[in-house]
N, C-alpha and C positions, 0 to 999 in steps of 0.2 A: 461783834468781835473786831477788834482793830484788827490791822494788817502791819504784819512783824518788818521791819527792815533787815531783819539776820540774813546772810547767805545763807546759810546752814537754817534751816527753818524747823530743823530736828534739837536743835541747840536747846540744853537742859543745865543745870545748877549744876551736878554730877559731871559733865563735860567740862563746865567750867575748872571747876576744881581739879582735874586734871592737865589743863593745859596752864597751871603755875607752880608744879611742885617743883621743891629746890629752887627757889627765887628767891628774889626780896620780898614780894610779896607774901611769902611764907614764913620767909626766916620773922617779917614785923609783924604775923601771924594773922595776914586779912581774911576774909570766906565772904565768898561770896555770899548772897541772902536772899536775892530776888532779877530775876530777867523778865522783863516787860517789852511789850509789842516795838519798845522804843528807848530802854532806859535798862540800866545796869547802877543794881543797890549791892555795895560792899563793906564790909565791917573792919574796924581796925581796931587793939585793944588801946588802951593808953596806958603801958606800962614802961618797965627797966629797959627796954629795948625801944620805945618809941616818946621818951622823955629827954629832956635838955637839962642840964645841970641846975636850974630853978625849980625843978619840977613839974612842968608844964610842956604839955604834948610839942615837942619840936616842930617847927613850921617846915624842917626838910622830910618829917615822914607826914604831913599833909601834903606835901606834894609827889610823895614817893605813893600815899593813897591816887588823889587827883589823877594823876599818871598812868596809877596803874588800871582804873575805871575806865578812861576814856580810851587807854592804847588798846585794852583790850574790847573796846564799843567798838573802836575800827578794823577791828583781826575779825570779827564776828561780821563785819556786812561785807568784808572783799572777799576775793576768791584765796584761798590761802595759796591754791596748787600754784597761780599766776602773780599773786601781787604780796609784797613785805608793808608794812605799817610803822611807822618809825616817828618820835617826838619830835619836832622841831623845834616848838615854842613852848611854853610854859610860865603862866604867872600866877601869881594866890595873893587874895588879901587876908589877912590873917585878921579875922573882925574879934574874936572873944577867943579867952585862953580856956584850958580844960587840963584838970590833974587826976581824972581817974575816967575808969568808966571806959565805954567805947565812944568811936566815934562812927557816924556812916555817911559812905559819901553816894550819891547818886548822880550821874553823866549822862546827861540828855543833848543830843546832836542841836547842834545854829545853823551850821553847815553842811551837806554831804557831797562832794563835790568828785571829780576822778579823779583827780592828784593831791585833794587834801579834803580832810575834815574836820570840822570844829564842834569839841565839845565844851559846853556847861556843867561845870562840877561843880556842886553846894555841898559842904560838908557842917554836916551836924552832930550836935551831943545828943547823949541819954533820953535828954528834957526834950529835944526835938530844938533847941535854939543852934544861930545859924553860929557855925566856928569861922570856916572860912569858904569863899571864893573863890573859884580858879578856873582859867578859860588854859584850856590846849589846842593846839594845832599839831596835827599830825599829817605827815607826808605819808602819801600811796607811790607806791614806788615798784616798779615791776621788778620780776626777778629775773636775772641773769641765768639762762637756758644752759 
């Protein structure tokens, strides 16, 4: 059995789901799907809410997914009581379009560092082909007592 990176080593799907109600990641309708020893799998629908005027999934709610995998990959290994998580970076290559269906994205750590993290986001369709790429950084940042 691999060995988790979570701080919370109690962390469960049901937890998750609870630490983004009333968000964007709610209102663009994600759920989580799967927490692994190392990787967090999220779902996004591709409808009237996360389409661009073509028809095709907008490349701002693939990175509003990307985003919201990876910020929440870094809230999950720090200590919450001591440290905030917050985006710095953000880039996506947008490799293939997609007009229905879901998509899922998976965030697996490059980096884990104590003032920043780097995650690997791959975002896929239905079929399992790749939609887009997207690398985050995210800053660790203590919290103000």
């Amino acid at each position: 059995m691999e060995t988790s990176i979570w701080f919370n080593k109690e962390m469960d799907l049901q937890k998750l789901h609870n630490l983004t109600p009333s968000t964007m990641s709610s209102h663009l309708g994600m759920k989580w799907e799967e927490l692994g020893p190392d990787f967090l799998k999220i779902t996004m629908p591709v409808d009237e809410k996360t389409r661009q005027p073509y028809g095709l999934l907008h490349g701002g709610a693939s990175c509003a997914l990307a985003e919201t995998a990876g910020s929440v990959d870094s809230h999950l290994i720090i200590d919450p009581a001591e440290y905030l998580c917050v985006g710095l970076e953000i880039n996506a290559n947008h490799i293939r379009s997609v007009k229905s269906g879901k998509v899922t994205a998976i965030a697996r750590p490059i980096h884990i560092g104590r003032t920043t993290h780097v995650w690997d986001i791959k975002i896929t369709d239905d079929t399992e082909k790749l939609i887009c790429v997207s690398r985050l950084t995210v800053a660790i940042i203590k919290k103000k007592m």
